[in-house]
Gaussian input, Z-matrix of N, CA and C with variables (Angstrom, degrees):
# hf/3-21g

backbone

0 1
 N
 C     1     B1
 C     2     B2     1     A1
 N     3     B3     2     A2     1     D1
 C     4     B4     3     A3     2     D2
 C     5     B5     4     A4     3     D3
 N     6     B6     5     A5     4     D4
 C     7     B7     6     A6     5     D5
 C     8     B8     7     A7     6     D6
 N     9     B9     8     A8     7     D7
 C    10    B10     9     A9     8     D8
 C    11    B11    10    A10     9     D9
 N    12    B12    11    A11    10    D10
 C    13    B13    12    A12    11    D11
 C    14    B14    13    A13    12    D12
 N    15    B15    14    A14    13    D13
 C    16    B16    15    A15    14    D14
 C    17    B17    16    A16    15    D15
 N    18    B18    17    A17    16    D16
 C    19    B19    18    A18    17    D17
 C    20    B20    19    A19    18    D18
 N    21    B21    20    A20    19    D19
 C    22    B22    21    A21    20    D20
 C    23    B23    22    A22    21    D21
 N    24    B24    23    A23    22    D22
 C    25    B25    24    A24    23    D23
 C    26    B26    25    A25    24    D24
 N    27    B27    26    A26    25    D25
 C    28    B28    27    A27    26    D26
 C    29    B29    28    A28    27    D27
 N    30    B30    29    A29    28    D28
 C    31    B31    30    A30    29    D29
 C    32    B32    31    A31    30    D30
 N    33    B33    32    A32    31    D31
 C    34    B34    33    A33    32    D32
 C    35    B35    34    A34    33    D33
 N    36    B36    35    A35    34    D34
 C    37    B37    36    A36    35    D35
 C    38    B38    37    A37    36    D36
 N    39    B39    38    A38    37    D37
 C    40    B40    39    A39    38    D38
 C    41    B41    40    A40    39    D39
 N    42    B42    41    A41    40    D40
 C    43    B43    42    A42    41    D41
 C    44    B44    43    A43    42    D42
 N    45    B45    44    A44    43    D43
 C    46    B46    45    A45    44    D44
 C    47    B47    46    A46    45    D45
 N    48    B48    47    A47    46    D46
 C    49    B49    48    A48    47    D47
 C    50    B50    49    A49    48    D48
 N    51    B51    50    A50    49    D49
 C    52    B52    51    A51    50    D50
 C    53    B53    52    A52    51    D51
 N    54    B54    53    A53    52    D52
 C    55    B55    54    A54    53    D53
 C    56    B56    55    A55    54    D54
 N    57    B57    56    A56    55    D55
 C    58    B58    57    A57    56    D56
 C    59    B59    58    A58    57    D57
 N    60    B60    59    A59    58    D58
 C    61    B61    60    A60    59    D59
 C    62    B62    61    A61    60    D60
 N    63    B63    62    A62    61    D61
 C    64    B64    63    A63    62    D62
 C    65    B65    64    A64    63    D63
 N    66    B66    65    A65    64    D64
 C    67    B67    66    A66    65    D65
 C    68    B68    67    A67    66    D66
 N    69    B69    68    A68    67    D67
 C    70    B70    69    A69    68    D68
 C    71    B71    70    A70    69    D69
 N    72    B72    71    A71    70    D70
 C    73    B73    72    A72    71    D71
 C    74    B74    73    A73    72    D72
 N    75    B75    74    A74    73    D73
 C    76    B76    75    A75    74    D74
 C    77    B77    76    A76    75    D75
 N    78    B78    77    A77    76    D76
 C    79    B79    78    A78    77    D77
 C    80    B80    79    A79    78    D78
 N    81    B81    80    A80    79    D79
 C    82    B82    81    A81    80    D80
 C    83    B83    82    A82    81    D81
 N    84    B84    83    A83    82    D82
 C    85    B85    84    A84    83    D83
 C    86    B86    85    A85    84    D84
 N    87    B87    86    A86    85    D85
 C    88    B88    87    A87    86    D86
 C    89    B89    88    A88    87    D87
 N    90    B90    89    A89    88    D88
 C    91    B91    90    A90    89    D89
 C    92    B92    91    A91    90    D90
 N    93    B93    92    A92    91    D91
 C    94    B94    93    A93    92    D92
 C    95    B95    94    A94    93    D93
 N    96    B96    95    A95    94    D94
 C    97    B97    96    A96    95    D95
 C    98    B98    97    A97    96    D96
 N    99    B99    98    A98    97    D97
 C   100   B100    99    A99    98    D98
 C   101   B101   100   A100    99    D99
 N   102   B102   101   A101   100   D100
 C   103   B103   102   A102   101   D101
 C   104   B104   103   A103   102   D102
 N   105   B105   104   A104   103   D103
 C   106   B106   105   A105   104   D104
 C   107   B107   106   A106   105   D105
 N   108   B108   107   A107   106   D106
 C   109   B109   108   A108   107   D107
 C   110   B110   109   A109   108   D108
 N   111   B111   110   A110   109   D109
 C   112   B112   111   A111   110   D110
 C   113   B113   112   A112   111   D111
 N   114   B114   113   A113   112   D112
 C   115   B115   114   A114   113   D113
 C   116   B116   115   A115   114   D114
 N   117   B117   116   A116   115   D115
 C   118   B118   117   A117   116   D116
 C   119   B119   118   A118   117   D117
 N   120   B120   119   A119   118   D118
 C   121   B121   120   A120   119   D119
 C   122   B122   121   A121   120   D120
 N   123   B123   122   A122   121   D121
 C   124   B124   123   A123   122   D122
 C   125   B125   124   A124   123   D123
 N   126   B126   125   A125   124   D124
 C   127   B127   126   A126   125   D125
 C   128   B128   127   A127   126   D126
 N   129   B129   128   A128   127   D127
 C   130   B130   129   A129   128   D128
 C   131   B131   130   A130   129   D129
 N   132   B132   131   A131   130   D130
 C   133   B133   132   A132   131   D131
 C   134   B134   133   A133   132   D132
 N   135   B135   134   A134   133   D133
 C   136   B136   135   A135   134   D134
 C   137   B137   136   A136   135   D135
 N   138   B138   137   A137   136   D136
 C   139   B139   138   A138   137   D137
 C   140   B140   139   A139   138   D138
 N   141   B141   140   A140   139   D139
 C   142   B142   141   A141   140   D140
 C   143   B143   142   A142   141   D141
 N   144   B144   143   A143   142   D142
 C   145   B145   144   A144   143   D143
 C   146   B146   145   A145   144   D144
 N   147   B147   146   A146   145   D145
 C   148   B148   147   A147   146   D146
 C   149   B149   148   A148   147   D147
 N   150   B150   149   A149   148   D148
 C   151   B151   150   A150   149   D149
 C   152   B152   151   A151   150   D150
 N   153   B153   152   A152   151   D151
 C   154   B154   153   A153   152   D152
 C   155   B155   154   A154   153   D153
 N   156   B156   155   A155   154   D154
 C   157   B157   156   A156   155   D155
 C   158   B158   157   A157   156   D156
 N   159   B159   158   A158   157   D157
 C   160   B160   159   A159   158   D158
 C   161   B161   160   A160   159   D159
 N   162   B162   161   A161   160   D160
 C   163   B163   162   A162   161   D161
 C   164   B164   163   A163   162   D162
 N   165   B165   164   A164   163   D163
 C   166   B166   165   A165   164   D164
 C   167   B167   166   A166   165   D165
 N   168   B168   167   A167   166   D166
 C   169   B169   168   A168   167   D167
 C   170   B170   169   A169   168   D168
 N   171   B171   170   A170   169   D169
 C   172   B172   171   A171   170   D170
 C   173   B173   172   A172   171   D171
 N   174   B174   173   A173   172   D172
 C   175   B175   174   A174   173   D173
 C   176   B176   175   A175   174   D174
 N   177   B177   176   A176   175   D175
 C   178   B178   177   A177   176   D176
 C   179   B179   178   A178   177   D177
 N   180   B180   179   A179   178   D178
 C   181   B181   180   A180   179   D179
 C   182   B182   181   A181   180   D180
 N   183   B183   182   A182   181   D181
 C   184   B184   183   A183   182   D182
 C   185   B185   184   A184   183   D183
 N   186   B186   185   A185   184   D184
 C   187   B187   186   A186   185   D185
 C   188   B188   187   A187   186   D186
 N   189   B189   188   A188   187   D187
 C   190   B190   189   A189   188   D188
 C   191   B191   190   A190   189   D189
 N   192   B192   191   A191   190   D190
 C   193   B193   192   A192   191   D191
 C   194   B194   193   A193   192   D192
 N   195   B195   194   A194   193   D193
 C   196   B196   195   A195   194   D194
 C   197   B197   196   A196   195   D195
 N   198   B198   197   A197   196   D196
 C   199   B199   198   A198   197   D197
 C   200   B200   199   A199   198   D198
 N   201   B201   200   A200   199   D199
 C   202   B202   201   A201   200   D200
 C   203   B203   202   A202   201   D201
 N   204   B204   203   A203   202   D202
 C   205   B205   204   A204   203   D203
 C   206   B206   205   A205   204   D204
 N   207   B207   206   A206   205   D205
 C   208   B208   207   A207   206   D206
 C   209   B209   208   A208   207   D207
 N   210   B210   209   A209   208   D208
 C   211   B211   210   A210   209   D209
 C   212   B212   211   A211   210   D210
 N   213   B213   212   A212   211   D211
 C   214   B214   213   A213   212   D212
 C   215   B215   214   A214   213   D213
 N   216   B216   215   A215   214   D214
 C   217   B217   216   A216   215   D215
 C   218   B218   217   A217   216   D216
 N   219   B219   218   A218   217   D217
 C   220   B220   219   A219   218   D218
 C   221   B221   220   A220   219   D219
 N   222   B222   221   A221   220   D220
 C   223   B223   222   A222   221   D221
 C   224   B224   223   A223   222   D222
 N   225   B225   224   A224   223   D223
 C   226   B226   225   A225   224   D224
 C   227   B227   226   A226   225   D225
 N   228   B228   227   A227   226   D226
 C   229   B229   228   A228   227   D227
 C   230   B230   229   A229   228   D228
 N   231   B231   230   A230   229   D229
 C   232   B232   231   A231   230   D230
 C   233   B233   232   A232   231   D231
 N   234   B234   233   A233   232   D232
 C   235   B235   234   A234   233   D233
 C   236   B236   235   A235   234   D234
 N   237   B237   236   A236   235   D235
 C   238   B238   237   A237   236   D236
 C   239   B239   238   A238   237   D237
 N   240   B240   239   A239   238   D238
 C   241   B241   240   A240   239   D239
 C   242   B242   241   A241   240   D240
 N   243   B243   242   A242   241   D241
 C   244   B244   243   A243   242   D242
 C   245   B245   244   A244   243   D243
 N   246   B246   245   A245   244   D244
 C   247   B247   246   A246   245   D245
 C   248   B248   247   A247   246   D246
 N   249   B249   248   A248   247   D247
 C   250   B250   249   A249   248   D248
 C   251   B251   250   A250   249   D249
 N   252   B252   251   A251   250   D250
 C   253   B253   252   A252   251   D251
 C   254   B254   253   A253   252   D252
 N   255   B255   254   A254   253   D253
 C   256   B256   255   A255   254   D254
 C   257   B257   256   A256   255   D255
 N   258   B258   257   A257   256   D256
 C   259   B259   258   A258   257   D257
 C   260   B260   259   A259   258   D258
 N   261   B261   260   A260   259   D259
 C   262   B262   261   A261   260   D260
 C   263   B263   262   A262   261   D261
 N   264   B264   263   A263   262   D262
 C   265   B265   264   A264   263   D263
 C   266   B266   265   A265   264   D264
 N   267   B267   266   A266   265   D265
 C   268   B268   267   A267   266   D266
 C   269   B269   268   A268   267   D267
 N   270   B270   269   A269   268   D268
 C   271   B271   270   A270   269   D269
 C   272   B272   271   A271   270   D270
 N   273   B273   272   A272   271   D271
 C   274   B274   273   A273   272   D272
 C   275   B275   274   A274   273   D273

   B1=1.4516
   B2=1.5196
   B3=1.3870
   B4=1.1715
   B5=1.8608
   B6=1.1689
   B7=1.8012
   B8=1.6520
   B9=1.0236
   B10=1.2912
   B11=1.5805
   B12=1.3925
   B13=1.0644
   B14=1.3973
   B15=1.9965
   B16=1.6707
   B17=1.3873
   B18=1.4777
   B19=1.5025
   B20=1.5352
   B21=1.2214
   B22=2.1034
   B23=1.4292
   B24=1.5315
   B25=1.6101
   B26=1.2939
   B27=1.1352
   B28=1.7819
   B29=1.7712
   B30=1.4058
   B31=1.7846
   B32=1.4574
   B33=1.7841
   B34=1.7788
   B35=1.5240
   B36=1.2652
   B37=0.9785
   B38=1.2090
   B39=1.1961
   B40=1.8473
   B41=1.5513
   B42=1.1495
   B43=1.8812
   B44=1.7776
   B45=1.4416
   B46=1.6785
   B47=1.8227
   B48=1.4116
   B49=1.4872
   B50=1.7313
   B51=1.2213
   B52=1.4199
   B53=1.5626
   B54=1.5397
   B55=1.4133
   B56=1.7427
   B57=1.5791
   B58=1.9668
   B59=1.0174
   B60=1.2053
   B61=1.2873
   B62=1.3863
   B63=1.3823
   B64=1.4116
   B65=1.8563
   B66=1.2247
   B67=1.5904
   B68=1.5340
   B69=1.1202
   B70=1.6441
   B71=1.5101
   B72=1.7238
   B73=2.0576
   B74=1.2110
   B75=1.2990
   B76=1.5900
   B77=1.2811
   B78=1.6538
   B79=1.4795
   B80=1.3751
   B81=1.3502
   B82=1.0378
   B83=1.9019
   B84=1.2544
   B85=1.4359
   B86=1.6732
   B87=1.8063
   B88=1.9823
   B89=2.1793
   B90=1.0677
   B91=1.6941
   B92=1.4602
   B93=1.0183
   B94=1.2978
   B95=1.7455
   B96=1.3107
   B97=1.5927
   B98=1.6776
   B99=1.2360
   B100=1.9905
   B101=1.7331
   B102=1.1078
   B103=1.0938
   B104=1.6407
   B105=1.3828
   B106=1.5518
   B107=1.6269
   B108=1.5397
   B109=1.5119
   B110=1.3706
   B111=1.7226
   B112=1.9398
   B113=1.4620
   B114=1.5948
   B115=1.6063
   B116=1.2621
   B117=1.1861
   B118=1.5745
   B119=1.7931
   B120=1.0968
   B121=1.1023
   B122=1.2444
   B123=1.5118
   B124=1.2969
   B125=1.7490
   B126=1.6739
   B127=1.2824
   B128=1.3548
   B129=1.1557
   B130=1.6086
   B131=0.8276
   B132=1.2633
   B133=1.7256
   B134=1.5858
   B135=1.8075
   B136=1.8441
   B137=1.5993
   B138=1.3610
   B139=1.5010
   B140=1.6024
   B141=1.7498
   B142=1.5152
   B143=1.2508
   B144=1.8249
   B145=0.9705
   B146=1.6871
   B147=1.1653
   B148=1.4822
   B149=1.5014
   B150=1.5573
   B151=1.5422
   B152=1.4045
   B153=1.3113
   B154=1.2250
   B155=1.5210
   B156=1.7804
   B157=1.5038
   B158=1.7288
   B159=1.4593
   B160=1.3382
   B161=1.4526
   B162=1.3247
   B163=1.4632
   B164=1.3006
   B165=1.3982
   B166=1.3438
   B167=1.4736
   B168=1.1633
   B169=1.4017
   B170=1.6532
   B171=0.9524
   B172=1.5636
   B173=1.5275
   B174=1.6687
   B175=1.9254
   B176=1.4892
   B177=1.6508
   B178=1.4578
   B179=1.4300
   B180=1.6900
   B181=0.9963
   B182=1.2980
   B183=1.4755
   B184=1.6681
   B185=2.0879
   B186=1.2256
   B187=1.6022
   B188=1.7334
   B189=1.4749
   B190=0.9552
   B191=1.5850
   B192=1.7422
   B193=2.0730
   B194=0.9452
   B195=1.6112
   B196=1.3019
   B197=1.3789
   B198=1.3405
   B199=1.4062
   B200=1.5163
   B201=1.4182
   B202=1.5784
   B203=1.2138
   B204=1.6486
   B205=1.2268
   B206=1.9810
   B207=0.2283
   B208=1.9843
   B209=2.1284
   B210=1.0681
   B211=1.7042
   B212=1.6750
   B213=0.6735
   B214=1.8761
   B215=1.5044
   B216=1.2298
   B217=1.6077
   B218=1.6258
   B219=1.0948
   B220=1.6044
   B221=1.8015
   B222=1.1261
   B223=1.4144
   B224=1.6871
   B225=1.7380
   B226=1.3849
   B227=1.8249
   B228=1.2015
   B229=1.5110
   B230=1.3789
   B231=1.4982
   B232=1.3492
   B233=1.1785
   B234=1.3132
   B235=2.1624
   B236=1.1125
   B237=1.3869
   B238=1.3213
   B239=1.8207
   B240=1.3771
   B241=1.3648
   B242=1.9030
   B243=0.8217
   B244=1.3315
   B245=1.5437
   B246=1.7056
   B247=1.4418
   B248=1.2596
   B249=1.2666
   B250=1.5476
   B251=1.7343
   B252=0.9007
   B253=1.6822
   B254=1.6143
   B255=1.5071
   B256=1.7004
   B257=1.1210
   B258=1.0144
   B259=1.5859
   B260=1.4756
   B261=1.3613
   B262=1.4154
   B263=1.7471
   B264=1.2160
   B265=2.1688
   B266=1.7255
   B267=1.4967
   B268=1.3416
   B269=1.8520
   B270=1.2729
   B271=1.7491
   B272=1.0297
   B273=1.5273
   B274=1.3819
   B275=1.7108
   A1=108.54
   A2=131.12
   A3=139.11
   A4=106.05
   A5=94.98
   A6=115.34
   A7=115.33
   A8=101.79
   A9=126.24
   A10=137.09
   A11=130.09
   A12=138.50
   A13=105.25
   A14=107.27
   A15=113.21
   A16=90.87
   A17=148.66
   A18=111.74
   A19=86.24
   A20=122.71
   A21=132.47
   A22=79.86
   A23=132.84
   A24=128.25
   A25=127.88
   A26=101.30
   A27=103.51
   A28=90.17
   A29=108.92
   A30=107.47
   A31=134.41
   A32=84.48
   A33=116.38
   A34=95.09
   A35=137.99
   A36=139.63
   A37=142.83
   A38=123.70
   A39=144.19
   A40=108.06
   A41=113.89
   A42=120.15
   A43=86.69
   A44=115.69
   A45=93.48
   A46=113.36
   A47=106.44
   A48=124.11
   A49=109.70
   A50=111.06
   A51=137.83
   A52=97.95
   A53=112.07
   A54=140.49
   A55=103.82
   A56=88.02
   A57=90.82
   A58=141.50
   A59=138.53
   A60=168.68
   A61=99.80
   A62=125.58
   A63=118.43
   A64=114.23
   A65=117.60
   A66=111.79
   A67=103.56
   A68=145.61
   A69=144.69
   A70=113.56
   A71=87.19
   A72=109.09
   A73=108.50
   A74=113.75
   A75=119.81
   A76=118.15
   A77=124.12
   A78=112.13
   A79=135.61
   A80=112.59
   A81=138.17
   A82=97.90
   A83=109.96
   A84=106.89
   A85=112.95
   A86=94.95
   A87=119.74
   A88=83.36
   A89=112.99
   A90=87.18
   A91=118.84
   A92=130.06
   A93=141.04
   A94=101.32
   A95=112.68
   A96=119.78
   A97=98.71
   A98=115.66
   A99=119.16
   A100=95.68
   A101=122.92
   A102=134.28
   A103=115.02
   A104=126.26
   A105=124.95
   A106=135.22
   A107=88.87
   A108=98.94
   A109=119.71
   A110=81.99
   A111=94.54
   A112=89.51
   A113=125.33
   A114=133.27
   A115=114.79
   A116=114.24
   A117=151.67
   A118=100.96
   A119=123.10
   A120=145.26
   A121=111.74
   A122=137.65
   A123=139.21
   A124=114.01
   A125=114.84
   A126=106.70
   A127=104.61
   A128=133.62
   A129=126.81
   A130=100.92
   A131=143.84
   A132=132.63
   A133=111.14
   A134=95.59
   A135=104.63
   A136=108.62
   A137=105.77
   A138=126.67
   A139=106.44
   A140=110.02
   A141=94.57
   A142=100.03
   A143=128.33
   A144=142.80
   A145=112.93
   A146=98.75
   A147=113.14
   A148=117.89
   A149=103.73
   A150=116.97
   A151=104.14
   A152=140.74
   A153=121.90
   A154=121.24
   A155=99.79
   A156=100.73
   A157=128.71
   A158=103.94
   A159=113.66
   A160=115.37
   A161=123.85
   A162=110.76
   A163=133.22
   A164=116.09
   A165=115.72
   A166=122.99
   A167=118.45
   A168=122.41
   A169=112.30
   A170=105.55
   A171=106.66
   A172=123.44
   A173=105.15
   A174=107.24
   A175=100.99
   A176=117.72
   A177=118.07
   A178=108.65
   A179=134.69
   A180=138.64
   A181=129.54
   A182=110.50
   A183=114.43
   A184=110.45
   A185=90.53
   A186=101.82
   A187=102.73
   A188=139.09
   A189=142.86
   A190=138.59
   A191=91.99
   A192=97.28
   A193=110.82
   A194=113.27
   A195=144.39
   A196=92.43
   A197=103.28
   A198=94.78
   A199=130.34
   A200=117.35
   A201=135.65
   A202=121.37
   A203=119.55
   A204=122.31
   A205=94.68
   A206=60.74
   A207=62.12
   A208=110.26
   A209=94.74
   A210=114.71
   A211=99.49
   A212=111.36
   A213=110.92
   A214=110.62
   A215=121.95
   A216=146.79
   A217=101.39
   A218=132.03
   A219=115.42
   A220=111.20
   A221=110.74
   A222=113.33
   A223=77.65
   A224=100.93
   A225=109.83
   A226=105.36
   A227=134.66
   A228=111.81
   A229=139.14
   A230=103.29
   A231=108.45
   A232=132.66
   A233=101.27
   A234=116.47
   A235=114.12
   A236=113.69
   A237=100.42
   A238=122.78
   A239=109.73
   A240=106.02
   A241=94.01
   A242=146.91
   A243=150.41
   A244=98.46
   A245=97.80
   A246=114.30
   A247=105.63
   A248=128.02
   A249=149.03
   A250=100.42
   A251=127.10
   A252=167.56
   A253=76.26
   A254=95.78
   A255=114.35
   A256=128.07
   A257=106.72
   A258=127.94
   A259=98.97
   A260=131.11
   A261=111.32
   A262=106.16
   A263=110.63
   A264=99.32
   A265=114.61
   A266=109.00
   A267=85.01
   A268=123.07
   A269=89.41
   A270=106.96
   A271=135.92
   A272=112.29
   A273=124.63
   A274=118.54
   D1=83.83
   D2=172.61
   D3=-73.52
   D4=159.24
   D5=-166.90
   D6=29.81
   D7=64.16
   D8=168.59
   D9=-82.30
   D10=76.00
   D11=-178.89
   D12=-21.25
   D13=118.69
   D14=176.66
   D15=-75.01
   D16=-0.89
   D17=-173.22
   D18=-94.56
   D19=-60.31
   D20=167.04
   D21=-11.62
   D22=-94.74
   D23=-161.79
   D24=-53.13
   D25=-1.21
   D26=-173.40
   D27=-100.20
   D28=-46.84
   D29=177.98
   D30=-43.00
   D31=-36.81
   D32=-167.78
   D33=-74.52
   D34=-52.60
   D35=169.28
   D36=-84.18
   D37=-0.85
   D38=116.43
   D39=-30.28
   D40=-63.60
   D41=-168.40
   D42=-63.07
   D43=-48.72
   D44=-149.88
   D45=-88.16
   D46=-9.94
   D47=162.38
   D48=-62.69
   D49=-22.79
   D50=-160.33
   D51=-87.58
   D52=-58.99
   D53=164.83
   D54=-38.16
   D55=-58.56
   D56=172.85
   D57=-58.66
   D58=-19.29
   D59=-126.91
   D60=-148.82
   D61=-71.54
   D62=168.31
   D63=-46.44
   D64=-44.21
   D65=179.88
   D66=-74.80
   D67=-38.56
   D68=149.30
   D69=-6.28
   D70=-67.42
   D71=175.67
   D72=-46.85
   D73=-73.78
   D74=-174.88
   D75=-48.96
   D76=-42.35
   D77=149.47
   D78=-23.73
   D79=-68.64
   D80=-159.16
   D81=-84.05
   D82=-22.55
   D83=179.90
   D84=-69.14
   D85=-45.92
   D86=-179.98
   D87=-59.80
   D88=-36.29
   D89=-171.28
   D90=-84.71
   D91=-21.75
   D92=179.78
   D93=-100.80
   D94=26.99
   D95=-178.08
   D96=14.89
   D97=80.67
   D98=166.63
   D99=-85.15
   D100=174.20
   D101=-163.13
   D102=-84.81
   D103=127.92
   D104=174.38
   D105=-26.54
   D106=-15.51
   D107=176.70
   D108=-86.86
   D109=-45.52
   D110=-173.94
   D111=-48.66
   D112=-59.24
   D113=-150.97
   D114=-53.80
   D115=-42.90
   D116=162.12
   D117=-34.18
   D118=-84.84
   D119=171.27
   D120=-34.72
   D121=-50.80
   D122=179.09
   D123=-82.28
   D124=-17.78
   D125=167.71
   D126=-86.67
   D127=-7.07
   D128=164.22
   D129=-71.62
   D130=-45.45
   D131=-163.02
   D132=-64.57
   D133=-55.17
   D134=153.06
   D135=-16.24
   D136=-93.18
   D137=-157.68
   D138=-38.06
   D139=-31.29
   D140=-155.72
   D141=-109.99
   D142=6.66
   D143=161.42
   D144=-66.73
   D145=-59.30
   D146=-179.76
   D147=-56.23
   D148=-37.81
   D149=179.30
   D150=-83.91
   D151=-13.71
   D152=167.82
   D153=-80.50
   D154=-36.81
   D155=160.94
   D156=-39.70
   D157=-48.16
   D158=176.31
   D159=-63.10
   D160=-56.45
   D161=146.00
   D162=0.16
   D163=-87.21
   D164=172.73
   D165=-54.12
   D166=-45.23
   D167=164.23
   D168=-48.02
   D169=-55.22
   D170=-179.31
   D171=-60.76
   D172=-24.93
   D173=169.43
   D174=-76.65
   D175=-47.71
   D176=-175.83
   D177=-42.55
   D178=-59.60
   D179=167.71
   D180=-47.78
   D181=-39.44
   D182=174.37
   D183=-63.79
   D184=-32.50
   D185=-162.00
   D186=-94.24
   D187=-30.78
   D188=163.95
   D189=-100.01
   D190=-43.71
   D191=175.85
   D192=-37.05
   D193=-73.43
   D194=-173.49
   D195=-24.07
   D196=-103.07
   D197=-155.67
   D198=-78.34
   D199=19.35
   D200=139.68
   D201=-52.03
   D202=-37.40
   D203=-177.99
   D204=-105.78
   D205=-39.93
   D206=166.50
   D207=-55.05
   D208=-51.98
   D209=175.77
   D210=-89.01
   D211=6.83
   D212=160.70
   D213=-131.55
   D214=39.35
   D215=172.11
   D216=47.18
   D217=39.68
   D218=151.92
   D219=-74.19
   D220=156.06
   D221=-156.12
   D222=-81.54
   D223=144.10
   D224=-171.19
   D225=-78.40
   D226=-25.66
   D227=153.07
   D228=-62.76
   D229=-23.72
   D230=166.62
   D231=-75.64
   D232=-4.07
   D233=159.12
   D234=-93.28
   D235=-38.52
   D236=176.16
   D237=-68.44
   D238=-27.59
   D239=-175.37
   D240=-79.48
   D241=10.26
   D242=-154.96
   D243=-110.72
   D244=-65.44
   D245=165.15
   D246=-33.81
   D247=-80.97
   D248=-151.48
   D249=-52.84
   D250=-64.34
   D251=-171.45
   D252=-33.89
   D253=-74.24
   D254=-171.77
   D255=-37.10
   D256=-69.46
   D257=-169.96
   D258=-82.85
   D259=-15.74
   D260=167.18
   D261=-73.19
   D262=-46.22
   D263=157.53
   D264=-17.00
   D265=-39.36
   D266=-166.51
   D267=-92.04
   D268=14.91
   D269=157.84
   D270=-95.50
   D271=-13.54
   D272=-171.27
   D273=-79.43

C-alpha cells in the first residue's frame, strides 16, 4: 500500500488493536462460560471492526493499486478483473 495516509494508518490500526482486545474478551468470556449472547455480541463487534478495516483498504486499492499496477504495464483489463475478483472477497 504505497502513499498511504499516516492518520488512515494510525485509524487502521486503532480498529485492529481494537479487534485485539475484543478477541482477548471473547476468550476470556468462552472461559468464564458468560452467556451466548454476550459472546454473540462481541464477535459482531469483531466482524464489523475487521470489515471496516477492509473498507479502507479496499478504497486505497480501488483508488491507487489499480492504476500502480496499470503504470507498471500489466495489461489494464487484467487489473481490473483482478481488482473486481478481489474486492468481491470482501462480501463473502
Amino acid at each position: 500500500m504505497k502513499e498511504v495516509d499516516p492518520e488512515e494508518v494510525k485509524q487502521m490500526l486503532t480498529r485492529l488493536k481494537t479487534v485485539r482486545g475484543h478477541i482477548s474478551g471473547v476468550e476470556r468470556m468462552m472461559e468464564e462460560e458468560k452467556s451466548c449472547e454476550d459472546i454473540l455480541l462481541q464477535l459482531f463487534a469483531i466482524r464489523s471492526a475487521v470489515h471496516k478495516v477492509s473498507v479502507i483498504v479496499a478504497q486505497r486499492y480501488a483508488s491507487t493499486c489499480i492504476i500502480e499496477a496499470i503504470d507498471q504495464g500489466e495489461d489494464r483489463q487484467v487489473a481490473m478483473n483482478k481488482a473486481i475478483e478481489t474486492l468481491m472477497k470482501l462480501n463473502q
